[in-house]
Structure formats: C-alpha cells, structure tokens
Wavefront OBJ file of the C-alpha trace (Angstrom):
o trace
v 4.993 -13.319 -110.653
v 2.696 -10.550 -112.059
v -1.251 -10.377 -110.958
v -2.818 -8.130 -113.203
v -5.317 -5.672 -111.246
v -7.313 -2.871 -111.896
v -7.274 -0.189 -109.556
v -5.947 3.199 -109.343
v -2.673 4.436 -107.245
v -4.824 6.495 -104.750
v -6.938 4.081 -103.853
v -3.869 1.732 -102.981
v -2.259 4.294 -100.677
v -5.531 4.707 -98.975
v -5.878 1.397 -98.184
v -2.110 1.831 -96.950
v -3.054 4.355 -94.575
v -5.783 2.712 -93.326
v -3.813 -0.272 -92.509
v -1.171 1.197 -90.390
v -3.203 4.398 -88.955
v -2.848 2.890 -84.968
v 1.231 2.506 -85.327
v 3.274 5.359 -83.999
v 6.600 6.684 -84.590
v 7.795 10.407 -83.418
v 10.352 12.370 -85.956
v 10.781 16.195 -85.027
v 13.615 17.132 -87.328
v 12.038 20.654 -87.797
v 10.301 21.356 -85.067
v 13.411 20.681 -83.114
v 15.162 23.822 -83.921
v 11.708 26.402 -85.295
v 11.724 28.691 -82.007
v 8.612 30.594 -83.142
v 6.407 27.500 -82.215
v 6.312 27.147 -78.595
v 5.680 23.475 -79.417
v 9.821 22.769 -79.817
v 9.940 22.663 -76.074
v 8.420 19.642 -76.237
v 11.827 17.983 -77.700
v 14.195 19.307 -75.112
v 12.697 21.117 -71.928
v 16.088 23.694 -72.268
v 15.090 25.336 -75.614
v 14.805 28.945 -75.466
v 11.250 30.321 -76.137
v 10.059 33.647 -77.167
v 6.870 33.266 -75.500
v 6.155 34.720 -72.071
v 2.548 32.617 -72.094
v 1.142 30.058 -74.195
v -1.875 28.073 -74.007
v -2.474 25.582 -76.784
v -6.378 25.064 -78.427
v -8.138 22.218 -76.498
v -7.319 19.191 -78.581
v -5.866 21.341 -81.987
v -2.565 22.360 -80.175
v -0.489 19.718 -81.905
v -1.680 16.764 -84.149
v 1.034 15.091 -86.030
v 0.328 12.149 -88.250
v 3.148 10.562 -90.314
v 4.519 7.440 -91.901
v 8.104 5.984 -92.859
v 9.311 2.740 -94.520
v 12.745 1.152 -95.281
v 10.982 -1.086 -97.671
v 9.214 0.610 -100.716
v 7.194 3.195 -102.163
v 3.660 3.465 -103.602
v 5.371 3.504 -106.856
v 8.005 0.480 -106.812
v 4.589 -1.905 -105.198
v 2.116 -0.857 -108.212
v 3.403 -1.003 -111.505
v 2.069 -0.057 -115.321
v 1.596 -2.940 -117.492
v 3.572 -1.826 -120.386
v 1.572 -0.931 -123.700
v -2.183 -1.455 -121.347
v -3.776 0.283 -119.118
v -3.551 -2.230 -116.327
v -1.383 -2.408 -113.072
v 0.098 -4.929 -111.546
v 1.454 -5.435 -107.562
v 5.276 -6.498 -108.215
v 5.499 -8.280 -104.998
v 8.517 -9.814 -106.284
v 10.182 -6.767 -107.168
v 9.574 -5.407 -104.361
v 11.075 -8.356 -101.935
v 14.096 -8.663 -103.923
v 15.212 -5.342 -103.666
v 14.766 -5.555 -99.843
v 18.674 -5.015 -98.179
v 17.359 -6.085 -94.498
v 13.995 -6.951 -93.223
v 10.852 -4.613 -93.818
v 10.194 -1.905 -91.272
v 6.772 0.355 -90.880
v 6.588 3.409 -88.816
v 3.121 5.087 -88.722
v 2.353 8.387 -86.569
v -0.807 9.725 -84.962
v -0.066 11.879 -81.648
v -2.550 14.810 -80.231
v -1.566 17.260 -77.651
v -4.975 17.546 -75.723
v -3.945 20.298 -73.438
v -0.841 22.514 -73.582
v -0.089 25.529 -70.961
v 3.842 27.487 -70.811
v 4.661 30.470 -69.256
v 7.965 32.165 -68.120
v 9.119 32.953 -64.795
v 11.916 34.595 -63.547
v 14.866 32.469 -64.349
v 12.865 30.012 -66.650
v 9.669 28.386 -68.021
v 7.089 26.080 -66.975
v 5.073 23.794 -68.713
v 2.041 21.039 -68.543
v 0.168 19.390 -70.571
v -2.199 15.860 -71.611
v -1.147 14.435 -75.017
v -2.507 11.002 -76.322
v 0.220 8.985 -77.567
v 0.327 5.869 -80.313
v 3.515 4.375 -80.460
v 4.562 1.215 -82.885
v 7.136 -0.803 -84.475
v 6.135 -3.770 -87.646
v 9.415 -5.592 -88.848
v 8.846 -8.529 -90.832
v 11.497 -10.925 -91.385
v 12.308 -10.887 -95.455
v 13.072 -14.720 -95.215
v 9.273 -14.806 -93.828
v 8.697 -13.036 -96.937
v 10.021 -15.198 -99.301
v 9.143 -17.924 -97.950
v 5.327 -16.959 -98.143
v 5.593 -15.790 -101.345
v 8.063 -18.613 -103.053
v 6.881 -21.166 -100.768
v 8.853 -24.146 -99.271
v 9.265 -26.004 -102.602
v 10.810 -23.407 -104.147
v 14.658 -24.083 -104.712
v 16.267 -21.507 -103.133
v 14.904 -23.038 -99.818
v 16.246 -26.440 -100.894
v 18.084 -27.823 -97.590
v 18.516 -24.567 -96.270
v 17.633 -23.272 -93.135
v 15.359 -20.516 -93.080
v 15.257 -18.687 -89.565
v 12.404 -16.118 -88.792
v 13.414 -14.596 -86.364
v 13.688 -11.143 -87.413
v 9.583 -10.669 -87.237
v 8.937 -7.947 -84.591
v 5.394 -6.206 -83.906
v 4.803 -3.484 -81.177
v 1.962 -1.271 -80.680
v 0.353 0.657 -77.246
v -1.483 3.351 -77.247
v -1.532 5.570 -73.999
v -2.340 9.222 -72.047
v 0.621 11.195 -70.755
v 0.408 14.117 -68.408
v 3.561 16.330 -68.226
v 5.365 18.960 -65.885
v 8.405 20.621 -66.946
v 10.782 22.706 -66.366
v 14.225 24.985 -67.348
v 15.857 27.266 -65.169
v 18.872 29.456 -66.560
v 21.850 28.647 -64.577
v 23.598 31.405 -65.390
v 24.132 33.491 -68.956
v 25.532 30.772 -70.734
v 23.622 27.668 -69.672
v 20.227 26.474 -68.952
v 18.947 22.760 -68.022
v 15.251 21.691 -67.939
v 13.660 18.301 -67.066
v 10.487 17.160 -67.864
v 8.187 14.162 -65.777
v 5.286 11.943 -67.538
v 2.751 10.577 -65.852
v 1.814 7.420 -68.370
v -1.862 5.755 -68.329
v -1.545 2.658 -70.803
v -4.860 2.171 -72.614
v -4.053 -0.798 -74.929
v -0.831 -2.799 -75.933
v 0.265 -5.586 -78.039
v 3.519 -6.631 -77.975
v 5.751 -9.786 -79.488
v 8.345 -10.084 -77.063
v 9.794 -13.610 -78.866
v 9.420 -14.923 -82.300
v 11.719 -17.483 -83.112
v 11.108 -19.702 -85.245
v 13.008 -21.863 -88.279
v 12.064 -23.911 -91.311
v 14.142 -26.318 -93.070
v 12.903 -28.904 -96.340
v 14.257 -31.947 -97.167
v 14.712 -31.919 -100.456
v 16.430 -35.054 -101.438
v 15.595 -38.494 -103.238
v 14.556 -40.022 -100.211
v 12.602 -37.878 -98.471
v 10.993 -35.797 -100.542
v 9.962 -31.457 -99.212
v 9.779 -32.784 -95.769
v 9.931 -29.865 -93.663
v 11.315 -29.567 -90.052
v 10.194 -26.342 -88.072
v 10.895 -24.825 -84.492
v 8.454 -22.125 -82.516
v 8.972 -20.286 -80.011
v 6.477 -17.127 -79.307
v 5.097 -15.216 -76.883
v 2.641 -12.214 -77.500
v 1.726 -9.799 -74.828
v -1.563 -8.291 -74.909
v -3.377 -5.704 -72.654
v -6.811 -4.874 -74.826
v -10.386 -4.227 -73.802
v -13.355 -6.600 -74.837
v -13.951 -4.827 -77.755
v -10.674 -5.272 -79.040
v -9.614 -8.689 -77.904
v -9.814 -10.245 -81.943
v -7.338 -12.827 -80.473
v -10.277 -14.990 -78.661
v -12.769 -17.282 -80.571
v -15.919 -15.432 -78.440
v -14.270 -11.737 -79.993
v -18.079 -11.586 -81.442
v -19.746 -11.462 -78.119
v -17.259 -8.654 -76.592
v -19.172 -6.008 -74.706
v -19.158 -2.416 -75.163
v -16.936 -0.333 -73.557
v -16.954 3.261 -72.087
v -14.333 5.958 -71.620
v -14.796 5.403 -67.813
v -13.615 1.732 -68.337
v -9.909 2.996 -69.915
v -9.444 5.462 -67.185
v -10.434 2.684 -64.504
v -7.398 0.010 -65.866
v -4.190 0.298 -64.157
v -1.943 0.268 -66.439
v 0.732 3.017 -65.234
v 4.360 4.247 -66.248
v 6.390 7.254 -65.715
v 9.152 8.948 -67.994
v 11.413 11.579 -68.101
v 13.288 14.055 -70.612
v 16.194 15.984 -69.703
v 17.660 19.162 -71.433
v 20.406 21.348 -71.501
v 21.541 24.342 -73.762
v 24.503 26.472 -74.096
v 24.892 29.837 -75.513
v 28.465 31.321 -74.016
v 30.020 30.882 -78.018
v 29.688 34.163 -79.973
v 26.308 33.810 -82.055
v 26.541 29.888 -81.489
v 24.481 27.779 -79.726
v 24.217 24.359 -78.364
v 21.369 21.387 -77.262
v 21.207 18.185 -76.138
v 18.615 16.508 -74.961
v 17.038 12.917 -73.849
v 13.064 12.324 -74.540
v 10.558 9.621 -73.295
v 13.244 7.878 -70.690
v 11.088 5.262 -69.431
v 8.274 2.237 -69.803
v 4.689 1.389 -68.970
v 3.636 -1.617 -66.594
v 0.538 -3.433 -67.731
v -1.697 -5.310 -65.459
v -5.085 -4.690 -66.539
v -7.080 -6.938 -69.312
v -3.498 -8.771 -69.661
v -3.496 -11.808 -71.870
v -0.067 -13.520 -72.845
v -0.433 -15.870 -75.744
v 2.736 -18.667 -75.977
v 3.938 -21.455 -77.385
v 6.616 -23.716 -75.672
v 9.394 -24.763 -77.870
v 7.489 -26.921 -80.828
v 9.625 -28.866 -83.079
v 7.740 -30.252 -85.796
v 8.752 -32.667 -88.820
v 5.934 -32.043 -91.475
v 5.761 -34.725 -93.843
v 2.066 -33.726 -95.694
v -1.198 -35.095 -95.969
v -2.615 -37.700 -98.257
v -4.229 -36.698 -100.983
v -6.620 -38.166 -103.513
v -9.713 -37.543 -105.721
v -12.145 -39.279 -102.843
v -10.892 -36.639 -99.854
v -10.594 -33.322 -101.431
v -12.986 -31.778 -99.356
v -11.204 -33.599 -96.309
v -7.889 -32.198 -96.749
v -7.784 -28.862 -96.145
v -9.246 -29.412 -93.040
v -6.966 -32.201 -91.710
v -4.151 -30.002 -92.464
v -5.733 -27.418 -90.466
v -5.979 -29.646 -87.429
v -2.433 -31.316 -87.887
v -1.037 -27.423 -87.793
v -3.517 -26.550 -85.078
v -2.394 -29.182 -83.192
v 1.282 -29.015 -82.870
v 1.420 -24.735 -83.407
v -1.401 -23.772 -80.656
v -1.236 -20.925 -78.602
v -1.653 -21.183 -74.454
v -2.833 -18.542 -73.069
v -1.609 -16.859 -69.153
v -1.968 -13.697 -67.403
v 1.277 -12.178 -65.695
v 2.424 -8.394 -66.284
v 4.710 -6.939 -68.507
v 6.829 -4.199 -69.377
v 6.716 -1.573 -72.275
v 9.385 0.613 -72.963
v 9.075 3.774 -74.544
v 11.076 4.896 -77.892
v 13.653 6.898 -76.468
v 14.734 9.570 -78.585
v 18.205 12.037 -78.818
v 18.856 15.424 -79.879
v 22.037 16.449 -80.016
v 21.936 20.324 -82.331
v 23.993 23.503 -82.477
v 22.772 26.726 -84.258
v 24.287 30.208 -85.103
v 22.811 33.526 -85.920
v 23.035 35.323 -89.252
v 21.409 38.017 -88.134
v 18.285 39.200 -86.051
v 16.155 37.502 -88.270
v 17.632 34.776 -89.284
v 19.835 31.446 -88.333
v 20.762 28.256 -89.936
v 21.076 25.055 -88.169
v 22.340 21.416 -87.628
v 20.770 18.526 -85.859
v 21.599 14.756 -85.032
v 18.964 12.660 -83.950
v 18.701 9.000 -82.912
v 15.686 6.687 -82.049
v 16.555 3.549 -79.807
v 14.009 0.567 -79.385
v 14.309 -2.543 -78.518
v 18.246 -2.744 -78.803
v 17.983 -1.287 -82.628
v 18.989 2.419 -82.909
v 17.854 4.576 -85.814
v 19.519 7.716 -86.928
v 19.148 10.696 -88.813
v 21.197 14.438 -89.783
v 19.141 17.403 -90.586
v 20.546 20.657 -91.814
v 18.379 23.895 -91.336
v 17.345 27.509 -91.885
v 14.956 29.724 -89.633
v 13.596 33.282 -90.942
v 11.226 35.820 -89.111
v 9.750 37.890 -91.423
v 8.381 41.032 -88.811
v 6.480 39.124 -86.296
v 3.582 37.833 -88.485
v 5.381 34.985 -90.145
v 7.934 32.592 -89.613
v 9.519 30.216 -92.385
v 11.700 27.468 -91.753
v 13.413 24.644 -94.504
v 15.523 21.712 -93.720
v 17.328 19.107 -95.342
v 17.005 15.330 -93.417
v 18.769 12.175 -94.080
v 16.993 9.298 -92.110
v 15.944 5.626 -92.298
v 17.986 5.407 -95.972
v 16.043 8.467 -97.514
v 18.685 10.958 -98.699
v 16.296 13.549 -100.021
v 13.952 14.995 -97.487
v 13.226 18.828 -97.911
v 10.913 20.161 -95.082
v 8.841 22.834 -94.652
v 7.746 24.843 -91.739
v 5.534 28.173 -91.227
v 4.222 29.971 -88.383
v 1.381 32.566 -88.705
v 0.922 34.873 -85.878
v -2.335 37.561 -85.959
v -2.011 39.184 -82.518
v -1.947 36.427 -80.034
v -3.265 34.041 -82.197
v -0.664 31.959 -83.477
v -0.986 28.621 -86.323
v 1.479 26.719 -87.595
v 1.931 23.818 -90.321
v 5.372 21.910 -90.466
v 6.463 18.572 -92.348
v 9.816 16.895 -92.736
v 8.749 15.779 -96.103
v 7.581 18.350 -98.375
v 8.115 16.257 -101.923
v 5.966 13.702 -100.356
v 2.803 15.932 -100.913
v 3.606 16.796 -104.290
v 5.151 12.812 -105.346
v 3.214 10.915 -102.409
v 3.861 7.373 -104.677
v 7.745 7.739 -104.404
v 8.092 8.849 -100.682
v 8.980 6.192 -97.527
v 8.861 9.157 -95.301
v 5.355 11.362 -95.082
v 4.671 13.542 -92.170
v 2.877 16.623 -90.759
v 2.023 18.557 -87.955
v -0.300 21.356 -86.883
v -1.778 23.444 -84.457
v -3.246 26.314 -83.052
v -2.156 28.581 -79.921
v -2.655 31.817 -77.549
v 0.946 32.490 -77.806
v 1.736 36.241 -75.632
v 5.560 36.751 -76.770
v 8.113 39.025 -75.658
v 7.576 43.012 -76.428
v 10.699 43.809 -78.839
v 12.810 46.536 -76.711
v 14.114 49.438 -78.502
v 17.190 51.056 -77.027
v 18.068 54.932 -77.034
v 21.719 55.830 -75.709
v 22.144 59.162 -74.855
v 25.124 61.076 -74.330
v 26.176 64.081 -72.124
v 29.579 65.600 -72.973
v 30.076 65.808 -69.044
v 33.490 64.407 -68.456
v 33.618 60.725 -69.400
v 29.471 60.045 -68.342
v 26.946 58.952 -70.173
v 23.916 56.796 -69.394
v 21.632 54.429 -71.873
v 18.161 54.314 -71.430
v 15.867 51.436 -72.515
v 11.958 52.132 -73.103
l 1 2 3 4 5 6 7 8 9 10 11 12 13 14 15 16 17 18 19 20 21 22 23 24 25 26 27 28 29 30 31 32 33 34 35 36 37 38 39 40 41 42 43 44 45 46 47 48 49 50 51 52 53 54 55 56 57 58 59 60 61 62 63 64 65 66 67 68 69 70 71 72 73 74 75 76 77 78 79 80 81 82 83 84 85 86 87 88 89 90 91 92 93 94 95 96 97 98 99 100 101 102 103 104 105 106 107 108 109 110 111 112 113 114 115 116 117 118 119 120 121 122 123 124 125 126 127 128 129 130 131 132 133 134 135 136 137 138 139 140 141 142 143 144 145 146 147 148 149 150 151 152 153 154 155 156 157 158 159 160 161 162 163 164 165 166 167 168 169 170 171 172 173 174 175 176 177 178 179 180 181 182 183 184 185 186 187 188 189 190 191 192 193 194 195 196 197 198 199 200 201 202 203 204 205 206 207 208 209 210 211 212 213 214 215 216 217 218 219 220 221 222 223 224 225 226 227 228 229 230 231 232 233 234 235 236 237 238 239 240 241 242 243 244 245 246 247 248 249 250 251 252 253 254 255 256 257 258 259 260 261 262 263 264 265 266 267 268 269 270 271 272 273 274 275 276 277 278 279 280 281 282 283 284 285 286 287 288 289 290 291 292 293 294 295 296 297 298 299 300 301 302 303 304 305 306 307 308 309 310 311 312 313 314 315 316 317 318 319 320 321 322 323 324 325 326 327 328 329 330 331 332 333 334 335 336 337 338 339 340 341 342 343 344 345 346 347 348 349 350 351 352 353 354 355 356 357 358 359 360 361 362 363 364 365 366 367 368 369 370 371 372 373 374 375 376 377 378 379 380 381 382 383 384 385 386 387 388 389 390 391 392 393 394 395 396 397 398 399 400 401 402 403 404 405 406 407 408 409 410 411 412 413 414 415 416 417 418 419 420 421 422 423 424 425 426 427 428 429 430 431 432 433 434 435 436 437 438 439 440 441 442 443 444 445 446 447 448 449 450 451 452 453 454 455 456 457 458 459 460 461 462 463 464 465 466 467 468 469 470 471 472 473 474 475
C-alpha cells in the first residue's frame, strides 16, 4: 500500500529525531582507543593517558548524541513516486524486509564535570555526567498485524504472538571516582565507582500477548487474544501522560528531582598490558550495575486476559454508536490496574576487549571488540583503527566498525590542542553526515578541555673514553 505525501526528506528525519531524542544508547568504538582525548578513560579506567591534569569545560566536556537502527534508513521509508514529484512512505517495504523485530537506539549523554590528574603510580579521576539510556523493540508480527490487520490472510488461523515488544527508557545523574595504579612495567588495573540518582524511568518488564482469528465457515474472523503486561514507571507530575488528570500535573523544580530517592551504584573495571614488544592489550567492564526506584513509582498491569472477540453490530441506525461500544468492550476486558511497589533497572553493561601496536612515535593502528548486554540480548561489534599525532597540535584518528548489521562504518576523530586548550570532534559514522538518508548508525561527540600533558624528554648520551664508563643524561 502506497500513501502519496508531499513532504521533503529533511523534514522526515527531523521529525525522526525528535521522536526518539530521550532514548539512549552508548557506542565508543573510537574513542576507545584515541589516547590524545583524555575522555577514553572513561571506557576502561586502565588506559594510559598522556595527560598529567585535565579538567573538562563545565557542561561542554563531552556531549555525545547518536542514533542506530536494525530496521531501515531515511531512504528505504520515503520513496520517489516514479515519473512525479511526489513521495510516498513504503511502510510495506519497509516491514517486509525486516529479518527480526525492529530495534531503536537513540543517544544523548553530557559530562557535566570532568577532573584527572596523575599521581605517582597512576591517575585519578571524578566527575557528574547526566545519562539517558533506552531500548524500543517492536515485535514485527505487531507490525503486520497493525498494518495488514486481522482479516488479512496471512493471519488466517494462525497464531500471532507479540511478545517480542520491549520499551526501556531512564534517565539519571552519575557521580564517579576512579582509579589505575601501575602494578608494575607491564600491567596496570583501574576501577571506577558510580554513584546513580534515577530521575525518571519507564520500563515494560512483560508484554505477552497473542492473537489468533477464526477464519472458517462457521465462525467467521473471530479473534481470541491473551495479555499479560506490566509497565513500570517512576515519572514526576509533569510527566505522568499515563493518568487521565495528566492536564492538571503541577510544576516541578530541580529541587524536586534531587529530593526523589531513586539510588543505584555501578562499577567498571580495567586492566592493560604492555610487556609485548610495541603491543598492547585492554579489557575492560563498564556500567556493572542497576538503579532502585521508589520515588513517584506507578506500576501499570494487567492480569492474564483472555478474550474471544466476536465484533459489534453494525447498521445504518448506530453508526455513531459503534465506535464507541467497541471502545468500551476493549476498555473493559484490556484495562490497566495500577500499584506502587519498587523496581529494579539495570544498566547496559558494556565490554571492551582491544590490543594495539606502535608503528612508530607517531603513529599506531588498532583492533577492538565490543559487546553491549541488556536484558539477556547481547549486541556486538569489531572496529579496526589508526591513530596519528601530527607535532602536538593535532591528532587524527579513522576506524572501520561493523555493528548492529552495518558493514560500512568509517569514523572520524580529531583532536586540536592550542597550549592547554584542547577540542575534539569524533563520530563512528562519518558517511552518515554526508548520506544521512542511507545510514542506521549516526553519532557524534565533542568537547572542550584544560588538558596539561606530559613535557616530551629529549635524551643526550654522552661518552667518556675512560675505560668501559659512560653515563646518559636526560634534560
């Protein structure tokens, strides 16, 4: 089915945007491995930094907004209408070309505050970062089903099961502390602790749910259906859209998030070796833990409905009637309940697993392995890379990425230092700001520092032709 619009490309990916601004998801494929941005620590609290102090701009340290899709691009949704000027949204295109069910990541992160410095036999860092983190799956036979409909033969005696449908969102504040200490010459570990403040959250924990029609002589598109759900909330007044008096919500104030209780705690863990011969080594474990929410909680439930739907009468007399009884007959049998007990958010728990080696002084080439576990799915990716210092100005860095079936993501990094002023731009995705329409993965990041690095040590060895002495000096 074709529905013949008028509107232009870059209006539809705004709207896009706008839609899935508050989800989260975290992908650091090149600022894993880009040791010029002090930033990198963040992914494994072992990494080796050049910097002896860094302090990040108030709220410009880090942003990092970004947005991936298993599903489709601007380009396969909005189509030309051959031999017009028109477009048309090929929903069904789309949907059949679907291999599982259709996944959404969407990034906005903001390191508030950001403070590192080296010590003796390590660094130390802290910082405030405000965190959105989300997950939308929707279940393709949900898909088909909507946009088919029940009648529609290939749903004839068949059972459709929706279970598949998955929504997560929170948004929270996390102050960190870490840590690396260098064991010895060849290894270093480093740990990092989060102190989590949960402002808002809305999770489906179940969504189960089938549909079967009848489609027979006898009993004609009757449909049987099962529900099971249960929604946790945790939301303010003014974002509580789930209640019928959502119009008469209050205003809140910052004082009010600070004030909920909604606490967690999380770790990441590090380690890094370096005894190979220009070769090095990382692993690391990020965002090891989960948030408890008390405050503002709602739960929204059904208990197991099963429902044989047989329709509503229908005749010239009651058209104005009908809509509405079906309304009430659904309302009836599918309403939510509502309670208030705590639950548990866990955070997307992320691996980095890398090894490097050294061309030369300024340069080194890369390899990473990343994975992404939530909610019992796991999502990988391989990215291949390439680091060069040009002087200690600017720093360039290009990788290659595989992840979340994409197969050609070419990113870009830079780092601009001007005395102790350092700024950097990086994106795993550079094609997708030249060909935005035909990219499922978009993302950048940014910032600004006070980054104090190392003073580059020249060496002089001198020699004295007494006996088998000499001595080598270092200014």
């Amino acid at each position: 089915m074709r529905t013949n619009i008028m509107v232009r490309k870059n209006i539809i990916s705004v709207i896009l945007v706008l839609l899935t601004i508050g989800l989260y998801a975290q992908e650091n494929f090149i600022l894993h491995n880009f040791h010029a941005i002090p930033q990198n620590y963040l992914t494994n609290p072992a990494l080796k930094s050049p910097s002896r102090l860094v302090v990040g701009f108030p709220a410009l340290s880090s942003i990092h907004v970004g947005f991936n899709s298993n599903s489709f691009t601007v380009n396969e949704l909005i189509k030309d209408e051959p031999g017009t000027s028109s477009q048309y949204v090929d929903v069904e295109g789309v949907i059949s070309s679907l291999k599982n069910d259709m996944d959404f990541d969407v990034n906005l992160q903001n390191e508030l505050f950001f403070v590192g410095f080296r010590i003796k036999k390590g660094f130390v860092s802290m910082g405030i970062g405000l965190q959105n983190e989300g997950r939308f799956s929707i279940d393709k036979n949900l898909l088909e089903l909507f946009w088919y409909g029940n009648a529609h033969e290939k749903f004839y005696n068949k059972m459709v099961d929706l279970s598949g449908t998955d929504f997560s969102m929170f948004s929270y504040l996390q102050y960190h502390l870490g840590f690396s200490y260098n064991l010895d010459e060849d290894w270093t570990v480093g740990a990092r602790v989060k102190f989590l403040k949960g402002f808002a959250s809305i999770d489906v924990e179940k969504f189960e749910g089938s549909v079967y029609t009848h489609a027979d002589a006898d009993n004609v598109y009757t449909i049987e259906s099962t529900a099971d759900v249960l929604i946790n909330t945790s939301l303010l007044d003014d974002f509580r859209f789930f209640d019928d008096d959502f119009d008469d919500a209050e205003d809140i104030e910052f004082s009010d998030i600070m004030r909920q209780q909604n606490n967690g705690v999380a770790f990441d863990f590090g380690a890094r070796y370096s005894g190979f011969e220009k070769i090095e080594l990382a692993l690391s474990i990020i965002d090891l833990g989960s948030i408890t929410w008390k405050e503002n909680v709602i739960n929204y439930y059904t208990d197991q409905v099963d429902y044989d739907f047989t329709g509503v009468e229908y005749n010239d007399d009651n058209d104005n009637d009908v809509f509405d009884e079906l309304s009430d007959e659904i309302d009836d049998h599918y309403k939510f309940e509502k309670k208030s007990e705590s639950f548990k958010t866990a955070l997307s728990t992320k691996f980095y697993l890398s090894g490097s080696y050294t061309l030369d002084e300024k340069s080194q080439v890369d390899a990473l392995v990343y994975g992404r576990a939530f909610d019992g799915n796991l999502k990988a990716a391989l990215s291949l890379g390439i680091n060069r210092q040009f002087g200690r100005t600017f720093g360039l860095r290009m990788t290659y990425s595989m992840y979340n079936q994409e197969y050609f993501n070419v990113g870009l990094g830079m780092s601009l230092n001007l005395g102790p002023i350092q700024t950097y731009f990086l994106t795993d995705n550079i094609i997708a700001a030249v060909a935005p329409y035909d990219s499922q993965l978009f993302n950048f990041r940014f910032g600004f520092n006070v980054n104090i690095r190392d003073r580059k040590k020249a060496k002089v060895v001198i020699e004295e032709e007494t006996d088998d002495y000499y001595e080598e000096v270092q200014y």
